[in-house]
C-alpha positions in Angstrom: -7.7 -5.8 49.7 -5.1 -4.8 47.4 -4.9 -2.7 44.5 -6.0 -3.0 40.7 -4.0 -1.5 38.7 -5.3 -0.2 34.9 -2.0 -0.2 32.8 -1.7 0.6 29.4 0.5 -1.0 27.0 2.2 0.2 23.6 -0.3 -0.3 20.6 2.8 -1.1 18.4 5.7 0.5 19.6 7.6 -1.3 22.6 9.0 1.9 23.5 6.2 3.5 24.6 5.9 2.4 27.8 5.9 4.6 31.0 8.7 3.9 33.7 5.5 3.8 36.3 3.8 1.4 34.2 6.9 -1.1 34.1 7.2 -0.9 37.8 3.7 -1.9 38.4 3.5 -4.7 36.2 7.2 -6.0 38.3 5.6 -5.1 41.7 2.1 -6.5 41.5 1.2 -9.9 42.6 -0.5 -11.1 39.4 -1.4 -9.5 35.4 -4.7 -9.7 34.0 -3.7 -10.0 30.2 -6.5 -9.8 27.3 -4.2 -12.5 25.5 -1.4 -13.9 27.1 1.0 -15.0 24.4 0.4 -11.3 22.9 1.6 -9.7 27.1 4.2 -12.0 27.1 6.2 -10.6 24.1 5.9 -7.4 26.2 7.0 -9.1 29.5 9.8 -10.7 27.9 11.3 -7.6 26.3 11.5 -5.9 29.3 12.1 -8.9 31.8 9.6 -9.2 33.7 8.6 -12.2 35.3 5.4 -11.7 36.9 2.6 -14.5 36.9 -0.2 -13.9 34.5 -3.6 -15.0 33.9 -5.8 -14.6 31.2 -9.1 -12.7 30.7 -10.9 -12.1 27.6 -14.4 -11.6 26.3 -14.8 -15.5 26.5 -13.5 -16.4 30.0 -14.6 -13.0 31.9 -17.3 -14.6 34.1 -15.3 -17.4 34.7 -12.8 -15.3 35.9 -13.4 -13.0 38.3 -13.1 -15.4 41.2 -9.5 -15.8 40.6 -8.7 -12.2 40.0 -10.6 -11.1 43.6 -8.7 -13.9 45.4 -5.9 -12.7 44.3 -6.8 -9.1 45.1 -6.9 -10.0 48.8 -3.7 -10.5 49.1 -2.1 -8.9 46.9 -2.4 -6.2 43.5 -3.2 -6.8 40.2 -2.2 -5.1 37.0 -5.4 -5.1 34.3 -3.3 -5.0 30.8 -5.3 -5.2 27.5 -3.1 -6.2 24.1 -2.8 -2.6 23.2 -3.5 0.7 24.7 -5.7 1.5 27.6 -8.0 -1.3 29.5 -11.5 -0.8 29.7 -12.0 1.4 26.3 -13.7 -1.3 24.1 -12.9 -4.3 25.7 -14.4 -6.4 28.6 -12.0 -4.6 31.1 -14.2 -2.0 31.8 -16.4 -4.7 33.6 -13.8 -6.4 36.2 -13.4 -2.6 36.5 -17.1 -2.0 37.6 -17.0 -5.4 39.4 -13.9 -3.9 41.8 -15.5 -0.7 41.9 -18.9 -2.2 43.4 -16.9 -4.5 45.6 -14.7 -1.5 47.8 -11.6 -2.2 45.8 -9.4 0.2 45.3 -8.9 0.9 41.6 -5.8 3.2 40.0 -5.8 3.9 36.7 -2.6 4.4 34.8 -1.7 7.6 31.8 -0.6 5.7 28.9 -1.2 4.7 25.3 -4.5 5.5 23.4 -4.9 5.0 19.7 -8.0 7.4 20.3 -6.6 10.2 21.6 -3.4 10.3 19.4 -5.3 9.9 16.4 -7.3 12.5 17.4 -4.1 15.2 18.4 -2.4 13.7 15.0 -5.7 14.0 12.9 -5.4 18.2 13.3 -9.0 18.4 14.0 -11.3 20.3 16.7 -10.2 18.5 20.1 -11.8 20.5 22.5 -15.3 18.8 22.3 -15.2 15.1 20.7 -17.6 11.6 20.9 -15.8 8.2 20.5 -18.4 5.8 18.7 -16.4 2.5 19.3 -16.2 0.0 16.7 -18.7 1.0 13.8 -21.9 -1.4 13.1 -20.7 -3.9 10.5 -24.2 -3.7 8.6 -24.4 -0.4 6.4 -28.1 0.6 7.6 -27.4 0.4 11.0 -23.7 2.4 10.0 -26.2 4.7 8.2 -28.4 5.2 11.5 -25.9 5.9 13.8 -24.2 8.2 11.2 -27.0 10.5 11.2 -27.5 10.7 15.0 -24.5 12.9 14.6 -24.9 14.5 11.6 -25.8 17.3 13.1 -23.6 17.2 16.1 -20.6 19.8 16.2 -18.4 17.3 18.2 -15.1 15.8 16.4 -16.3 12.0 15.7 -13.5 9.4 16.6 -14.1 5.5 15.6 -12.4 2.1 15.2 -12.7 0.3 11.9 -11.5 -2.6 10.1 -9.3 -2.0 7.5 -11.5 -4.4 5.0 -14.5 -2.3 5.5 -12.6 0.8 5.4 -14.3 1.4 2.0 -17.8 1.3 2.8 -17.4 3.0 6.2 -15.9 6.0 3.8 -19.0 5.7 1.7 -21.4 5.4 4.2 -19.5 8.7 6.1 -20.3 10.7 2.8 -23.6 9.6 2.1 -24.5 10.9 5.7 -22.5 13.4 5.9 -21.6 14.8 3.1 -18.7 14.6 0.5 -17.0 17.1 1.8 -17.0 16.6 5.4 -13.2 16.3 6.5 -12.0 12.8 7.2 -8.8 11.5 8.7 -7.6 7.9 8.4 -4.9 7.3 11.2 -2.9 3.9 10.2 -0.5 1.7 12.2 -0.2 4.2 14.7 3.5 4.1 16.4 4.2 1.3 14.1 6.9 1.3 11.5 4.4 1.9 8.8 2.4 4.7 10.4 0.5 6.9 8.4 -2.6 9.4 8.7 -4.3 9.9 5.3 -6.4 13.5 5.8 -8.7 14.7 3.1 -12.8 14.7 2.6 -15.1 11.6 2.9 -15.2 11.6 -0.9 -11.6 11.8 -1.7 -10.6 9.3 1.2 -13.6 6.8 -0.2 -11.9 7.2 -4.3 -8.5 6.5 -2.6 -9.4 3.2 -0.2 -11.9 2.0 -2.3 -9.8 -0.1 -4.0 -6.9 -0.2 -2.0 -8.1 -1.3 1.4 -5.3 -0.5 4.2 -3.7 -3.2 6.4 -3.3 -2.9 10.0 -5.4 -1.0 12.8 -7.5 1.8 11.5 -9.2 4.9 13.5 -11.4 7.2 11.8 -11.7 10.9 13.0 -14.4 12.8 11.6 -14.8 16.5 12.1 -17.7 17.5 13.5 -20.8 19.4 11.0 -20.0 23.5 10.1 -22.7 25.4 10.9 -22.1 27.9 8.3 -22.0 24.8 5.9 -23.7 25.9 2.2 -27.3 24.4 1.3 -27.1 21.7 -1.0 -27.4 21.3 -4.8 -30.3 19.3 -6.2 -27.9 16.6 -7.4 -26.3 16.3 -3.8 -29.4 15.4 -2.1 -30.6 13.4 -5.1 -27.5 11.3 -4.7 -27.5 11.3 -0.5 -31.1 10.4 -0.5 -30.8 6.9 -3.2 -27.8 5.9 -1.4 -29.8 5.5 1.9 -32.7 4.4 0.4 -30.6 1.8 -1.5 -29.3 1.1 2.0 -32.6 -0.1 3.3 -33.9 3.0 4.9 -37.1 4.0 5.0 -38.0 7.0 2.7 -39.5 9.4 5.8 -36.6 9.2 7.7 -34.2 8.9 4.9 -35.6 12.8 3.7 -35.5 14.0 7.3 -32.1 12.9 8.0 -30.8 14.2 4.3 -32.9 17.4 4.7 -30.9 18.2 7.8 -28.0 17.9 6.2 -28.6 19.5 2.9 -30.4 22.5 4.9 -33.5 21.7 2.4 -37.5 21.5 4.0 -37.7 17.5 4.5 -40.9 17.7 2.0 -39.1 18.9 -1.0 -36.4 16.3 0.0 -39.3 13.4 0.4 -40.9 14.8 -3.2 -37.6 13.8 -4.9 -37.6 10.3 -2.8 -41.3 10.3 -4.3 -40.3 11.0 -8.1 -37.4 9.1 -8.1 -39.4 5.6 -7.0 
């Protein structure tokens, strides 16, 4: 049984390929590419002529039987279109799958939009939680907001850049104005750019200038020592989830925690304002 390699590939830069990684993808019998026609403007920049197959979200089931045949005679390299395999994309399966089966699996250093967004975003990086790619509906963004709003751990999430906006929003209304935010743009690309500031001032700038491109979000994690909460804070925290569609008993709770206020004098505004 050969090998499968994970490789990762540049998310935008050619450059940024290791010299291991290049060797791999030359040496192994056969590349696993998310998209094909995307791989092959990498293969062809750098010459390399290996054969390819595709698998995707779509054709992973339907897969797997050519990817273990060719396994046992020979390696495979897993490539996604950018970055590491297996972080939010149907890689992480054929990687269970070759796990389960006794095949060997080897796992490559590379590119991560994640992790250099984090190092470039100058927050806490000792302790952090990747959320994936954020719920497109704003009460379920809401929800899993406030799972962490308490949560000390540097936040790190994908995001399109036309609901940039409303993920800003929804990040202040949860957890707080002020909390820090940093927008990392294009990353390695010719128009990189991290945008740092708080939820509020990063929500005035994008609301009406959405970003093009690939977008992470790094959010720092809640302060501890963070001051209670005016009356017009939680007032304006607590209608934006209610607005959302949440239900007044949790939207108080989760405010409450945030605002450092009892969740009945939080509830009694909720009550008043109705």
């Amino acid at each position: 049984m050969g090998v499968l390699y994970i490789v990762p590939t540049p998310i935008g830069n050619l450059e940024d390929m290791t010299l291991r990684a290049l060797r791999i993808l030359r040496e192994v019998s056969l590349i696993a590419a998310e998209d094909t026609r995307t791989s092959r403007v990498l293969t062809r920049h750098y010459d390399i002529d290996t054969p390819m197959t595709s698998y995707h979200e779509h054709n992973k089931l339907a897969k797997l039987d050519e990817i273990f045949a060719a396994l046992k005679t020979g390696d495979v390299a897993l490539i996604s279109d950018a970055g590491t395999p297996g972080i939010s994309d149907p890689g992480f399966e054929l990687i269970a799958a070759a796990i389960e089966r006794g095949c060997e699996v080897m796992p490559l250093p590379g590119a991560s939009a994640l992790t250099t967004a984090l190092v470039g975003s100058g927050m806490a990086s000792d302790r952090f939680v990747y959320l994936g790619f954020l719920p497109r509906k704003r009460a379920a963004l809401m929800t899993l907001l406030a799972e962490f709003a308490d949560r000390s751990e540097t936040l790190i999430a994908y995001e399109s850049p036309y609901r940039l906006g409303e993920s800003l929003a929804a990040i202040a209304a949860t957890l707080g104005d002020d909390r820090r935010v940093c927008v990392a743009r294009e990353i390695s690309k010719k128009f990189e750019r991290f945008y740092r500031g708080t939820a509020r001032e990063l929500y005035d700038y994008f609301d009406k200038d959405n970003p093009r491109g690939e977008v992470t979000l790094v959010v720092a994690g809640a302060d501890r020592d963070a001051a209670v909460w005016t009356e017009a804070q939680v007032t304006q925290a607590l209608k934006e989830r209610l607005e959302a569609g949440e239900a007044l008993s949790r939207a108080a709770s989760e405010v409450a925690k945030l605002a450092r206020w009892k969740k009945s004098a939080v509830y009694r505004l909720g009550v008043k304002d109705s």
